[in-house]
Backbone as a ProteinNet text record, in pm:
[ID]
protein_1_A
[PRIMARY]
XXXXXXXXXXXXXXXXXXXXXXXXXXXXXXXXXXXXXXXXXXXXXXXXXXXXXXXXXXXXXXXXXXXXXXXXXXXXXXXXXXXXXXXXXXXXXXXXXXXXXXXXXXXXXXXXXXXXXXXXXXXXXX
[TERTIARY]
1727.6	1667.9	1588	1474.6	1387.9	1392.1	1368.3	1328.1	1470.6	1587.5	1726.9	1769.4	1817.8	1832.6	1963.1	2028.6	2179.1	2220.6	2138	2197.4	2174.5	2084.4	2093.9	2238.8	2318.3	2433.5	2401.2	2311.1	2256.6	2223.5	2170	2112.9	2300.7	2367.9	2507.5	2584.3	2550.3	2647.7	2524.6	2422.9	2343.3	2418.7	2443.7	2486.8	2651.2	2677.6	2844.9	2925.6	2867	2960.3	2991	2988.3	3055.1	3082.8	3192.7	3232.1	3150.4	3129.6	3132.2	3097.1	3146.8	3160.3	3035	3014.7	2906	2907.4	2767.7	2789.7	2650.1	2569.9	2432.7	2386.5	2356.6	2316.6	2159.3	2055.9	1995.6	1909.8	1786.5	1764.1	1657.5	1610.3	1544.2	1582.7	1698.6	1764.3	1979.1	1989.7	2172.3	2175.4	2255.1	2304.9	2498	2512.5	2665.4	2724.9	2822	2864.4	2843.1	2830.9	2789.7	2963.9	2980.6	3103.9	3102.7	3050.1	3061.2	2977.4	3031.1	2961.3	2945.7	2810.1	2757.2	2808.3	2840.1	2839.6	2939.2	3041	3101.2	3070.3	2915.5	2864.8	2760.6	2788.5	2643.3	2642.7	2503.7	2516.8	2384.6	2401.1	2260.5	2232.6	2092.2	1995.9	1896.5	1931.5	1835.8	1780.1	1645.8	1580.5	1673.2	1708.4	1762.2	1651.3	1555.5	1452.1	1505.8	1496.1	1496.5	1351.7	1320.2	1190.3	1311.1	1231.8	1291.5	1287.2	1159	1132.9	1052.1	1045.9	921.1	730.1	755.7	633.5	616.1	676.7	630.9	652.3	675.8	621.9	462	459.4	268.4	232.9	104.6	52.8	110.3	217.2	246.9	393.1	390.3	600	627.3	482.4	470	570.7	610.8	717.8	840.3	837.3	995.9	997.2	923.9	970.5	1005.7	880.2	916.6	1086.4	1074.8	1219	1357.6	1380.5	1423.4	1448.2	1323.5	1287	1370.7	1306.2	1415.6	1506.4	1644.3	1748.6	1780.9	1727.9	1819	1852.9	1735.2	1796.1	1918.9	1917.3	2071.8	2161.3	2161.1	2241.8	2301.5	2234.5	2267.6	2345	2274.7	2334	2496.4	2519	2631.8	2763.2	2703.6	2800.8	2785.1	2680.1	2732.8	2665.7	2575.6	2538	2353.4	2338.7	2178	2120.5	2215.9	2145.5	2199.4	2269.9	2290.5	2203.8	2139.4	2084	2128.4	2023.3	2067.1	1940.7	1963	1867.7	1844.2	1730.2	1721.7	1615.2	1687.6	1652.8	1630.3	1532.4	1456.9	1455.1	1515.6	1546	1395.3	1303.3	1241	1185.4	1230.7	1193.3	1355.7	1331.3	1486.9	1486.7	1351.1	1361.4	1429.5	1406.8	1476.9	1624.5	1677.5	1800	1817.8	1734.3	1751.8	1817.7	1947.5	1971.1	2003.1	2008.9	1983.8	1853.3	1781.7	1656.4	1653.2	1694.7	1640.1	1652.7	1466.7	1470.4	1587.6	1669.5	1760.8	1737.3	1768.3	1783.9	1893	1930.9	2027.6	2061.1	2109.7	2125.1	2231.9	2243.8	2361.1	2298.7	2480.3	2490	2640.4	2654.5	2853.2	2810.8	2752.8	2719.8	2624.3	2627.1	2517.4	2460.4	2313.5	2286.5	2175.6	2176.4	2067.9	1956.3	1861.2	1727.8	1693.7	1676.2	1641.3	1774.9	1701.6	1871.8	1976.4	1906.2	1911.5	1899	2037.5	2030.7	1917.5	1913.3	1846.9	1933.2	2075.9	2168.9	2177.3	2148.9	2165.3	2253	2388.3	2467.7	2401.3	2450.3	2372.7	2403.5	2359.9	2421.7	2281	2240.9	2182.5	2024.7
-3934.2	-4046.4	-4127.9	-4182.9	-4242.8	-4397.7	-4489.2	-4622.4	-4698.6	-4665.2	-4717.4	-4833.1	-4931.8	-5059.5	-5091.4	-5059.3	-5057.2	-5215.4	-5337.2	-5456.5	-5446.6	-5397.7	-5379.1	-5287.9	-5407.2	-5305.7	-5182.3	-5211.4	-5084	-4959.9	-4961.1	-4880.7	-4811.4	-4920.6	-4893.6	-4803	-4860.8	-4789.9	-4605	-4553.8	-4458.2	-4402.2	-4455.6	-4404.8	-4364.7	-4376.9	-4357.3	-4498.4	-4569.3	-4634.9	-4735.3	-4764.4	-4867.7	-4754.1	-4761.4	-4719.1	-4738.2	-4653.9	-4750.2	-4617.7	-4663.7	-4600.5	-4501.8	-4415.7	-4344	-4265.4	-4314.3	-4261.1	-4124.8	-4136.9	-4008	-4027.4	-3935	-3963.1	-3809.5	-3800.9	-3700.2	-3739.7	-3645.7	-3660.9	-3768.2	-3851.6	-3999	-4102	-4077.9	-4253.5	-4212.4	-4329.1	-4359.2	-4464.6	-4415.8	-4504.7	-4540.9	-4705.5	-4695.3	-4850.7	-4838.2	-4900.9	-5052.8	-5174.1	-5362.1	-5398.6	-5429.8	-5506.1	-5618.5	-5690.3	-5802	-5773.2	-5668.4	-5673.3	-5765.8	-5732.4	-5858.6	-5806.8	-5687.4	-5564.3	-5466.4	-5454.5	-5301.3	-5212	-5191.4	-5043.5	-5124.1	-5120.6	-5209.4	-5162.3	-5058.2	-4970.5	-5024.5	-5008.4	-5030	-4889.4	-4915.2	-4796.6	-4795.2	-4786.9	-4802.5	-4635.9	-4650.2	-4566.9	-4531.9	-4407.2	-4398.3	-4447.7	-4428.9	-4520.5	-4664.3	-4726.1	-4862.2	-4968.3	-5008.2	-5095.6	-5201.8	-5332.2	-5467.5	-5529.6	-5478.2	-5557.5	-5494.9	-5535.1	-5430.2	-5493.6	-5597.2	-5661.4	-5555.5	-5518.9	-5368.2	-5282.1	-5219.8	-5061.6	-5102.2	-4947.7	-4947.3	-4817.5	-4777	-4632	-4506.6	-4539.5	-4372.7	-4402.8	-4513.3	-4507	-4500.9	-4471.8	-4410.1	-4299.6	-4214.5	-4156.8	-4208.9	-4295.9	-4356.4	-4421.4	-4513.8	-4609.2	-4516.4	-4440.2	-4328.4	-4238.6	-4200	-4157.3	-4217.9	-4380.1	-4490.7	-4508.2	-4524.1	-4503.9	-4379.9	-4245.4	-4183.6	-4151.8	-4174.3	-4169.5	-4282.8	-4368.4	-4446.8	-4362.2	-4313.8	-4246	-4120.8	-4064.2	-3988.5	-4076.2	-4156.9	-4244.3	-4317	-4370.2	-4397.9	-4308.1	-4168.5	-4057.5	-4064.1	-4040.4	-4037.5	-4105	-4263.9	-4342.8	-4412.8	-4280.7	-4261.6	-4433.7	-4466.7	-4576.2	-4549.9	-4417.9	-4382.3	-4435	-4391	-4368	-4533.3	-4602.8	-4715.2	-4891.1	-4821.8	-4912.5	-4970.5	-4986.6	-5036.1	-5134	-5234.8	-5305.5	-5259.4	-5246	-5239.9	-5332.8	-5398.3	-5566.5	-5562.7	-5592.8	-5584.6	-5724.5	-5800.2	-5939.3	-5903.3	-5959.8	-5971.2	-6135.7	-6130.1	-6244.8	-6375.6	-6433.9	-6583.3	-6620.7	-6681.8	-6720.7	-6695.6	-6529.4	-6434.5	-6361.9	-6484.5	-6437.1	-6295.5	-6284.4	-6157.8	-6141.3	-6127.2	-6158.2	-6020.1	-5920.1	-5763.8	-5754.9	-5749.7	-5689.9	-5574.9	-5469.1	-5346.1	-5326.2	-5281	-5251.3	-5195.8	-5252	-5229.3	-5269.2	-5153.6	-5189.5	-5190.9	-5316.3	-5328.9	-5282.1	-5134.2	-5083	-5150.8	-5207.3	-5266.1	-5235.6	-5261.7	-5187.4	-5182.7	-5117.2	-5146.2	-5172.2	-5318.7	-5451.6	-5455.2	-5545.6	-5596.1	-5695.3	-5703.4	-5794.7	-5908.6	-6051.2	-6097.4	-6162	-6222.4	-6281.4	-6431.1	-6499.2	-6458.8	-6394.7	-6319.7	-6282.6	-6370	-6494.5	-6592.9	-6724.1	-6799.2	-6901.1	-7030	-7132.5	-7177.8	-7161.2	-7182.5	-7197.3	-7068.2	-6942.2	-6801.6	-6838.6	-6711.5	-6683.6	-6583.3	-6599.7	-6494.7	-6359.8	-6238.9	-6135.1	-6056.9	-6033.6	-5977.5	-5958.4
22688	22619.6	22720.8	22652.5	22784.6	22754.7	22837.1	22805.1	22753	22795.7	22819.9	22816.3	22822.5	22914.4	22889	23035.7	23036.9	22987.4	22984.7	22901.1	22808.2	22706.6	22546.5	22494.5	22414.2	22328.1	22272.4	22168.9	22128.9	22204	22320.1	22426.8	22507.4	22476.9	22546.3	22398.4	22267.7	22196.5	22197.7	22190.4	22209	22365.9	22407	22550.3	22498.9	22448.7	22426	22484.8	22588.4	22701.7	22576.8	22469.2	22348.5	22257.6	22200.8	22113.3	21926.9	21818.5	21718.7	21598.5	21513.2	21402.5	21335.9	21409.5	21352	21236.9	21179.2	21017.9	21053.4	21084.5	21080.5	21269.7	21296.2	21438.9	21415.7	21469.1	21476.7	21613.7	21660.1	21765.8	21795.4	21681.2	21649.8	21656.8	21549.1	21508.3	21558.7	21554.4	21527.5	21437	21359.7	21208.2	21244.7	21279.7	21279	21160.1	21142.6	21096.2	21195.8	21097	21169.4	21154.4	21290.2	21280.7	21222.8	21153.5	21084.4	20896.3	20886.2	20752.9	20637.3	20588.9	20481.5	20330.2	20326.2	20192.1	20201.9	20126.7	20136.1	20213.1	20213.8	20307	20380.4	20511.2	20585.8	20722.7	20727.2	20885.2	20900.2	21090.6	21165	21177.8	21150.6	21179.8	21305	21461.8	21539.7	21579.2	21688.5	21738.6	21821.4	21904.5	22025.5	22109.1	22110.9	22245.3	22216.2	22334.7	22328.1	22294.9	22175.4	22141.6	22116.9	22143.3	22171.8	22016.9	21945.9	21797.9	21725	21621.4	21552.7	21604.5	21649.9	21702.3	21821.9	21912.7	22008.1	21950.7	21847.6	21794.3	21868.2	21888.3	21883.9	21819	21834.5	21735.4	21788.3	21911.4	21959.2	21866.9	21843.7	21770.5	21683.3	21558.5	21434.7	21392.1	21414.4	21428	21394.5	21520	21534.5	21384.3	21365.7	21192.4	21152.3	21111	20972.2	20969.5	21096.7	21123.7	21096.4	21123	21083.7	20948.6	20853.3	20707.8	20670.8	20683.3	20662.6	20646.7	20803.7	20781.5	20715.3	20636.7	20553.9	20412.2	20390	20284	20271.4	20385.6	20403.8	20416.4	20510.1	20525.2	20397.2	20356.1	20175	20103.2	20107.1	20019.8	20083.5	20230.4	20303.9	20254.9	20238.8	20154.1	20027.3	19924.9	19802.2	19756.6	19811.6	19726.6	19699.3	19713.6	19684.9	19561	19461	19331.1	19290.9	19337.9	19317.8	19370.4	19473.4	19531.8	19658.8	19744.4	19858.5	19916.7	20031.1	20066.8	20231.3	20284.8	20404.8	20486.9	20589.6	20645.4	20744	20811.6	20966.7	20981.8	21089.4	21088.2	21224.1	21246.3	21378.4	21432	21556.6	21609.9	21614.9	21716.5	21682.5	21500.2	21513.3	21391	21234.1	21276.5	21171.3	21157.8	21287.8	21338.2	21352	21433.2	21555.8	21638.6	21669.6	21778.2	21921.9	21831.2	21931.8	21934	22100.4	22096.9	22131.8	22011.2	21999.7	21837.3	21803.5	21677.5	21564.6	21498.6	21397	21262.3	21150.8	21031.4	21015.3	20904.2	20802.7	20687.2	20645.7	20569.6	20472.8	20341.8	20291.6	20142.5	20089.8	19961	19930	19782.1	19766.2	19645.1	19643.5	19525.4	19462.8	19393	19276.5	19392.2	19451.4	19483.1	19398.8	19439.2	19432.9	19489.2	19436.9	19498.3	19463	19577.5	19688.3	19772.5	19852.1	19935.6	20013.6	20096.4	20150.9	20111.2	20140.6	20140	20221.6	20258.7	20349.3	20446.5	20495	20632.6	20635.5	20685.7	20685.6	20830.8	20800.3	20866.7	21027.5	21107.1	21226.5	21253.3	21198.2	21164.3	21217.3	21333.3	21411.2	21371.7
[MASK]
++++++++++++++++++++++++++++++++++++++++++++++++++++++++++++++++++++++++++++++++++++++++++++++++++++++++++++++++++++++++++++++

């Protein structure tokens, strides 16, 4: 894997050196279960490369999204909430309570959700 950064968690759970509940892994993305879940079923979906946000994707990491995009939909199928619905949430930037800088989706699902998704006081859930 190239572009690492032994202080990013994410970069540490891709490395093995953190432990964590892996639900899909292929040679693009890792999909694991969020220790603080918002939903019955709620996995991060990162790149194994390390990108900090979706504001640095650039035109060579076209790939990487789509790949991302993708495994959500196995990932979904995996825990059986495909045909039911699921939401997937790219928090980018502080503002958006970001708080891992390495690109992650929020795969979540289980429930009936609604809209808007957010309150105004949003909880900090990466």
């Amino acid at each position: 894997m190239t572009h690492h950064h032994p202080e990013c968690l994410f970069c540490r759970i891709v490395s093995g050196e953190i432990p964590a509940t892996i639900i899909y892994r292929n040679e693009h993305v890792l999909a694991f279960r969020d220790i603080t879940p918002v939903a019955p079923q709620h996995v991060l979906i990162i790149p194994l490369r390390h990108i900090a946000s979706l504001n640095d994707l650039a035109a060579e990491d076209e790939a990487i999204a789509g790949n991302i995009l993708l495994a959500a939909c196995v990932v979904a199928e995996i825990l059986g909430i495909r045909e039911s619905g699921y939401r997937l949430v790219f928090n980018t930037g502080r503002d958006a309570l970001q708080s891992v800088f390495h690109i992650h989706g929020h795969l979540v699902g289980g429930k009936e959700m609604g809209w808007p998704p957010f309150s105004g006081s949003a909880a900090r859930h990466g």
